[in-house]
C-alpha positions as CSV (number, residue, x, y, z in Angstrom):
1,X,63.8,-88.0,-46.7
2,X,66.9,-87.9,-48.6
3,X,67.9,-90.0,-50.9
4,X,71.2,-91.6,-51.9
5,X,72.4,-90.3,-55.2
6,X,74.3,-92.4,-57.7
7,X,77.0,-90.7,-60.3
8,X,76.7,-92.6,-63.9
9,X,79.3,-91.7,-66.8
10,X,77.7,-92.0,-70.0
11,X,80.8,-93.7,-71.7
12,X,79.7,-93.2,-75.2
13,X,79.3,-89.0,-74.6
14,X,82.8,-88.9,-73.0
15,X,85.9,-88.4,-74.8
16,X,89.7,-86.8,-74.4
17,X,90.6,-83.8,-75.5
18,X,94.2,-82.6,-76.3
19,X,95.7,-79.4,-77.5
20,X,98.9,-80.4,-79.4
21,X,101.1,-77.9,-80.9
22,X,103.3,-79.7,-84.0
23,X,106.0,-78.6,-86.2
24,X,106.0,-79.6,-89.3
25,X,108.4,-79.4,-91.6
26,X,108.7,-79.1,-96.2
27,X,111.2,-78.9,-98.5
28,X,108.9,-76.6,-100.2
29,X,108.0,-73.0,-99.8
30,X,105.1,-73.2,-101.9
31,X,106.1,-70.0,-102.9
32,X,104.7,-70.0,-106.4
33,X,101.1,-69.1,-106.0
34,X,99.5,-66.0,-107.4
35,X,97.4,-64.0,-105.1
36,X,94.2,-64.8,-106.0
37,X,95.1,-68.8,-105.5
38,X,96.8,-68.1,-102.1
39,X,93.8,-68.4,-99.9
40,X,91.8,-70.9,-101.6
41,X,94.5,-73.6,-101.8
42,X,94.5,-75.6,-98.6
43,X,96.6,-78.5,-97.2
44,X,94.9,-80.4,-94.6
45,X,97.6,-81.8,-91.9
46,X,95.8,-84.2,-88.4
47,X,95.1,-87.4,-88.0
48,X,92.4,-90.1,-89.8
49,X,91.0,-91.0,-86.3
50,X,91.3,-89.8,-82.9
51,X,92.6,-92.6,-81.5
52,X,95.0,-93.1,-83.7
53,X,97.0,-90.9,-81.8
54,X,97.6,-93.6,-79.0
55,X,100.8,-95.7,-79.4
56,X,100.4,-97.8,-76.4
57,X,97.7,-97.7,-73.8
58,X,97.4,-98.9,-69.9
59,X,94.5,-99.3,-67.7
60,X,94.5,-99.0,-64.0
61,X,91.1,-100.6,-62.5
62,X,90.8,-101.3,-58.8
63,X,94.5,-102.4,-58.3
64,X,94.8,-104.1,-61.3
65,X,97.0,-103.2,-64.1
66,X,95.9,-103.9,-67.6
67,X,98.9,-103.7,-70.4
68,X,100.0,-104.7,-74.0
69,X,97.6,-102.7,-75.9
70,X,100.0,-101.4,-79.1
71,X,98.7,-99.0,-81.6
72,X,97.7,-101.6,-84.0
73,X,95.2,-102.6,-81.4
74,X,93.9,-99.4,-81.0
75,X,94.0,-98.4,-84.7
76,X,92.2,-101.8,-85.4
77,X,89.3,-101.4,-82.7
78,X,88.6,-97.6,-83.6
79,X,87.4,-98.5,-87.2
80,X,85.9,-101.6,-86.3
81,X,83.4,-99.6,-84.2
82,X,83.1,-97.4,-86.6
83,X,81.9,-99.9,-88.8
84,X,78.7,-100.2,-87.0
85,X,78.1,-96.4,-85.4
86,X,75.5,-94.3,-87.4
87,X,76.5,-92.1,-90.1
88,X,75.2,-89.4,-88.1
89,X,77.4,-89.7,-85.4
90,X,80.4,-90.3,-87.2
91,X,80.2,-87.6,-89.5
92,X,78.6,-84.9,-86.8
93,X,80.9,-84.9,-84.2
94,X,83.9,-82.5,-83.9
95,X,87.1,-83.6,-84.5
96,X,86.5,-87.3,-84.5
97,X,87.3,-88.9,-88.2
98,X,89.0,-87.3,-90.8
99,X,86.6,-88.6,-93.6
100,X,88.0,-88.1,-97.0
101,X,84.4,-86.2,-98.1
102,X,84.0,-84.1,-95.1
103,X,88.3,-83.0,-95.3
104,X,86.7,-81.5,-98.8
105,X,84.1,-79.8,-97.0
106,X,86.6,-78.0,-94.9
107,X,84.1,-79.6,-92.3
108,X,85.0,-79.4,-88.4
109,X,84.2,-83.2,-87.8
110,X,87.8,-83.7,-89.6
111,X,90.8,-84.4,-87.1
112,X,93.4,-81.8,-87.8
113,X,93.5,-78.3,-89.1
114,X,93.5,-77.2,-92.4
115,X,96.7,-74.2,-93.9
116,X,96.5,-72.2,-96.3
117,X,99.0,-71.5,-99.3
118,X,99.2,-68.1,-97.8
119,X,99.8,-69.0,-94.1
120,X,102.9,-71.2,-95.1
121,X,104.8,-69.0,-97.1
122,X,104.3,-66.3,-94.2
123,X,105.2,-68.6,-91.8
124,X,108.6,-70.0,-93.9
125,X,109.0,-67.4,-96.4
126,X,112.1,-65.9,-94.7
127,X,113.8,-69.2,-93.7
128,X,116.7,-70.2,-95.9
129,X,117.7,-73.6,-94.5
130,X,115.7,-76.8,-95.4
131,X,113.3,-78.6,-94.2
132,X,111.4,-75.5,-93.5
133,X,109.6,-75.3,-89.8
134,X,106.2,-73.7,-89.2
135,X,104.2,-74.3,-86.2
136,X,100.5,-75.4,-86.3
137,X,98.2,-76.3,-83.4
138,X,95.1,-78.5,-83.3
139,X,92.6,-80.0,-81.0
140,X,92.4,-84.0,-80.7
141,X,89.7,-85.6,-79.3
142,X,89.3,-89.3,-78.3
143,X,86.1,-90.7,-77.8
144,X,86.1,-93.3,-74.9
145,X,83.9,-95.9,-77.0
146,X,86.6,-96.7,-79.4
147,X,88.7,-98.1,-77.0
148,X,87.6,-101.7,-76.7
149,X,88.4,-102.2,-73.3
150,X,85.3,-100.3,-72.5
151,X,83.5,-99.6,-75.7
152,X,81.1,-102.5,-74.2
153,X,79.2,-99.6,-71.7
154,X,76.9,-97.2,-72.4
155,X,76.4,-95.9,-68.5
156,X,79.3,-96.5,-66.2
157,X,78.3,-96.4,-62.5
158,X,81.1,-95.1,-60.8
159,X,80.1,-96.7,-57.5
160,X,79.9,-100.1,-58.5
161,X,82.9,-100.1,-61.2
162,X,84.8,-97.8,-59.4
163,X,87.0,-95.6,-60.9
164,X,89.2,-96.1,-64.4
165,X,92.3,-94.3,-64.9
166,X,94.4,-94.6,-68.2
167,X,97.7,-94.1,-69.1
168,X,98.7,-93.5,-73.0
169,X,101.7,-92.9,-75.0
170,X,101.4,-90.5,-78.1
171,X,102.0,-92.0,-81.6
172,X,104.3,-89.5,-83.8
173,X,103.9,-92.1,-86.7
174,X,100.2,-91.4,-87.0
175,X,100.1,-88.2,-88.2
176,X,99.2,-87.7,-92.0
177,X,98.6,-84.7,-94.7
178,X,96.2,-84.1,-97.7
179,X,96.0,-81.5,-100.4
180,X,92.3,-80.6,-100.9
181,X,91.0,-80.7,-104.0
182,X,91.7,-77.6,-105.1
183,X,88.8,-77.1,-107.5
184,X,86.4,-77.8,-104.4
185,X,88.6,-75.5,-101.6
186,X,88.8,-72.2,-104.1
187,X,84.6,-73.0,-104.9
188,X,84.3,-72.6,-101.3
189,X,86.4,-69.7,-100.5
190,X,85.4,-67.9,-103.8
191,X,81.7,-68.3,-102.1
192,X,82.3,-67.2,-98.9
193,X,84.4,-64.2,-99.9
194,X,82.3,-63.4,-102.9
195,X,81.3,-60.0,-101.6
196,X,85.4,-58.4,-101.0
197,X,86.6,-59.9,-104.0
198,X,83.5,-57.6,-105.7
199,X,84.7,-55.2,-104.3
200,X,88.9,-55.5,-104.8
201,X,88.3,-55.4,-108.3
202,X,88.1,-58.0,-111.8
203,X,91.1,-59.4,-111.7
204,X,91.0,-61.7,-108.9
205,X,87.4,-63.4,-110.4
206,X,89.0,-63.3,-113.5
207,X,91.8,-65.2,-112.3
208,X,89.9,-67.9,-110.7
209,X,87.1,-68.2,-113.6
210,X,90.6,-69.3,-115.7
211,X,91.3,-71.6,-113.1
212,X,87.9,-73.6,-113.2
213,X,88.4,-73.1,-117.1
214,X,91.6,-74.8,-117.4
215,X,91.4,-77.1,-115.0
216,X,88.6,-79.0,-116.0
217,X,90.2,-79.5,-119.5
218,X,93.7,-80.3,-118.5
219,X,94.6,-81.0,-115.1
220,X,93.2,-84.0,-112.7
221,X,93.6,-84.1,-108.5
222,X,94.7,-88.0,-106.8
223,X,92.5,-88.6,-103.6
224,X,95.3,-89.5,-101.1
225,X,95.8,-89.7,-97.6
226,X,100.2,-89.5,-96.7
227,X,101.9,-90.2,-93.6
228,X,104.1,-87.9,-92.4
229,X,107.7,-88.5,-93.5
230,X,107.0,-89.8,-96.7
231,X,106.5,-87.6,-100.0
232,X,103.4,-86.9,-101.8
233,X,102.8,-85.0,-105.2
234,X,101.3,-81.8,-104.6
235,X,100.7,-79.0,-106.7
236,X,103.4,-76.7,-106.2
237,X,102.8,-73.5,-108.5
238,X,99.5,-72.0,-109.3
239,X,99.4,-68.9,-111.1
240,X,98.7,-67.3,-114.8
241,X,100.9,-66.1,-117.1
242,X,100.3,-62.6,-119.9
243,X,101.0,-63.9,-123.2
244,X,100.4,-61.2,-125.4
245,X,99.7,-57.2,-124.8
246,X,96.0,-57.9,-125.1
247,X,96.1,-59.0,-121.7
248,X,95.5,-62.6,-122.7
249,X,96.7,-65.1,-119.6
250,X,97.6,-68.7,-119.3
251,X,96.9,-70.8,-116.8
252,X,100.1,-72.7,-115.2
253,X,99.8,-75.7,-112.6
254,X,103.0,-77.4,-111.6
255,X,103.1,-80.8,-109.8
256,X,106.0,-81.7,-107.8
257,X,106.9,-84.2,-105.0
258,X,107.0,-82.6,-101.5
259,X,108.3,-84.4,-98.3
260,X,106.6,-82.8,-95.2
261,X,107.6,-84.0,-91.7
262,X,107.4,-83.5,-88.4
263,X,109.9,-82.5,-86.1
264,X,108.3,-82.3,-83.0
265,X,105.0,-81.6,-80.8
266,X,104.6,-80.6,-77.4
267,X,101.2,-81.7,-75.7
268,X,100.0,-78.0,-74.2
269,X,96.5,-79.7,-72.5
270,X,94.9,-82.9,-71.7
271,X,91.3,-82.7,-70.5
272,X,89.1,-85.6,-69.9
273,X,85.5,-84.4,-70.8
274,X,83.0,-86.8,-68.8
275,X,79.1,-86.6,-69.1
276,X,77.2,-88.1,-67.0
277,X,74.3,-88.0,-64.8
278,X,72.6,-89.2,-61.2
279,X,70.3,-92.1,-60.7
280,X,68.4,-91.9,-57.4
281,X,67.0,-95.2,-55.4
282,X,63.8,-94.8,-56.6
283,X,65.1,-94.9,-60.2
284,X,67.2,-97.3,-60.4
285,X,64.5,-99.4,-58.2
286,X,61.8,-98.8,-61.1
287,X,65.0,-100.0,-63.5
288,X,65.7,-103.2,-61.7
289,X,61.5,-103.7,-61.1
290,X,61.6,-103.2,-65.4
291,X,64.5,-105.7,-66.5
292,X,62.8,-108.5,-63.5
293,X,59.8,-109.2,-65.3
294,X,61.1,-108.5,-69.4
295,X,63.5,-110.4,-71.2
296,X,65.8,-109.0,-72.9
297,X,68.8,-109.7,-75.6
298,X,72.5,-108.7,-75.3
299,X,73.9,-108.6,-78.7
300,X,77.3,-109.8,-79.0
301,X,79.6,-110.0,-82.0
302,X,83.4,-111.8,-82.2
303,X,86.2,-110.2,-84.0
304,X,88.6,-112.4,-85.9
305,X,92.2,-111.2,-86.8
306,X,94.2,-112.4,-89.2
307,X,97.8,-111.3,-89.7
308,X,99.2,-111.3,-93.0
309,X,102.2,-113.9,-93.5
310,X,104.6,-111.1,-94.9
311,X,104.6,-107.2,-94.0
312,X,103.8,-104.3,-96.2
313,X,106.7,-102.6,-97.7
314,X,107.2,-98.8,-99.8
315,X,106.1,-100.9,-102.7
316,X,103.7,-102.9,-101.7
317,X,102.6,-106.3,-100.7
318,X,102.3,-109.9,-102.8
319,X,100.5,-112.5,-100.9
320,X,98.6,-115.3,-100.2
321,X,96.6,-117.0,-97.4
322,X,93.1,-119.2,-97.1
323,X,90.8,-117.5,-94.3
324,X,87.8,-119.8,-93.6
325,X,84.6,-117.0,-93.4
326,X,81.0,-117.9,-91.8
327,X,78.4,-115.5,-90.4
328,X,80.6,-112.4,-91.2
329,X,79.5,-109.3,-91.4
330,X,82.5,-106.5,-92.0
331,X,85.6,-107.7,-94.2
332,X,88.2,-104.9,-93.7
333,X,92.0,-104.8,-94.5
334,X,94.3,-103.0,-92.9
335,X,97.5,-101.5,-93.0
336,X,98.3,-99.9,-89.5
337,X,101.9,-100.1,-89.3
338,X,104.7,-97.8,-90.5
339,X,105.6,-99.3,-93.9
340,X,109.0,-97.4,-93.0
């Protein structure tokens, strides 16, 4: 006998993948590194969230059009759930969150891709007109659950629901940059290149012992997140300098503010990446036989938005307001929009 085969999507396991290609753009060659600082200064360039990406999202379900999600909606319901994922999965899963730690890390969970010192002075070193362009290209990938339109399944059967299709706009506004801490990113690429910098002589450990020298005794790093389009203080110029014939070197660090931009991006692939799996009869017989005869408890929680009476500006905001609070869990103030 055969039986009838049911196709489940496991909603939580599914996600969007896109290959975007971006050009950003500095008015700053960061040409003012020494060698041995090249490879172990990084700028991190992505995204804080996946789906942050989306500017404006439609469903299409069964005839029926469902509209007027913005960004803010979206940017609001992907960190409310991940307020209450696991740590584990948050921080795990590739591509997902740009977490301040894991960007640090130079961990592949973070949403964007990470350049060198070197790799940008190749890439504009020969361009004479400002901003300079260079070319990057990244993987995005939006997990289904933080969309709250159907964050609420776990397994989606496809022949009852039917099928889902949605349409989403790309958000150029949600793009952002980081320096990494430079102290951490030259740690880690002294470490995993310990072995050819043995081997290509003294003065490139040399170099980078000053650095952890000096800096710890005069120079401090600002944990920041910046949109792109706005200026950021970055450090600019890392290099020594001989002082006297004895060989004797000091250690330079200049900060300087640096706008980087985009330009453009061109979306190269969109893939939606679905798991899944089939239920026969029999199982989903023993499934309905289970929930007949044990109770069980659908947890529910209610999100409450308040909009601020004023909107943020390049300075900042001064405000007010009285919000009444019972039973809450999560308190969480956000800043979505472009304070542009």
């Amino acid at each position: 006998m055969i039986t009838e085969t049911i196709l489940l999507t496991q909603i939580q396991n599914s996600f969007v993948s896109i290959m975007l290609t971006a050009n950003p753009q500095f008015d700053n060659k960061f040409e003012q590194f020494d060698g041995s600082y090249k490879d172990g200064v990084v700028l991190f360039v992505g995204l804080k969230s996946g789906s942050n990406i989306i500017l404006e999202y439609t469903a299409y379900h069964r005839g029926r059009t469902i509209d007027g999600s913005l960004q803010n909606d979206a940017t609001t319901e992907s960190l409310i759930y991940n307020t209450i994922k696991p740590n584990s999965e948050k921080n795990n899963r590739k591509h997902i969150h740009s977490l301040y730690e894991n960007i640090h890390k130079l961990d592949t969970s973070a949403h964007g891709t990470y350049i060198t010192m070197r790799e940008i002075e190749e890439a504009i070193g020969q361009q004479t007109n400002v901003p300079y362009l260079m070319p990057v290209r990244f993987r995005i990938l939006i997990p289904l659950d933080d969309l709250l339109i159907i964050s609420a399944f776990t397994d989606y059967r496809n022949g009852m629901f039917g099928d889902l299709k949605i349409k989403f706009k790309i958000n150029p506004n949600a793009f952002m940059f980081a320096q990494v801490n430079p102290t951490v990113s030259l740690a880690k690429y002294y470490t995993k290149n310990k072995n050819e910098l043995l081997s290509s002589g003294q003065q490139k450990q040399m170099d980078i012992d000053l650095f952890f020298r000096s800096w710890s005794l005069t120079f401090q790093y600002t944990k920041q997140f910046t949109q792109l389009g706005c200026t950021a203080d970055l450090k600019t110029r890392i290099m020594t300098e001989q002082l006297t014939r004895s060989k004797l070197k000091n250690f330079v660090c200049d900060i300087a503010p640096v706008t980087v931009s985009i330009k453009n991006y061109v979306v190269t692939e969109v893939t939606a990446n679905m798991a899944g799996y089939k239920a026969t009869d029999a199982c989903l017989a023993k499934v309905r036989e289970f929930f007949s005869t044990i109770s069980f408890v659908v947890p529910a929680q209610r999100v409450e938005i308040w909009p601020l009476p004023t909107s943020a500006t390049l300075t900042g905001i001064r405000t007010s307001q009285n919000i009444p609070l019972s039973h809450i869990t999560d308190f969480i103030l956000l800043f979505p929009k472009d304070a542009r």
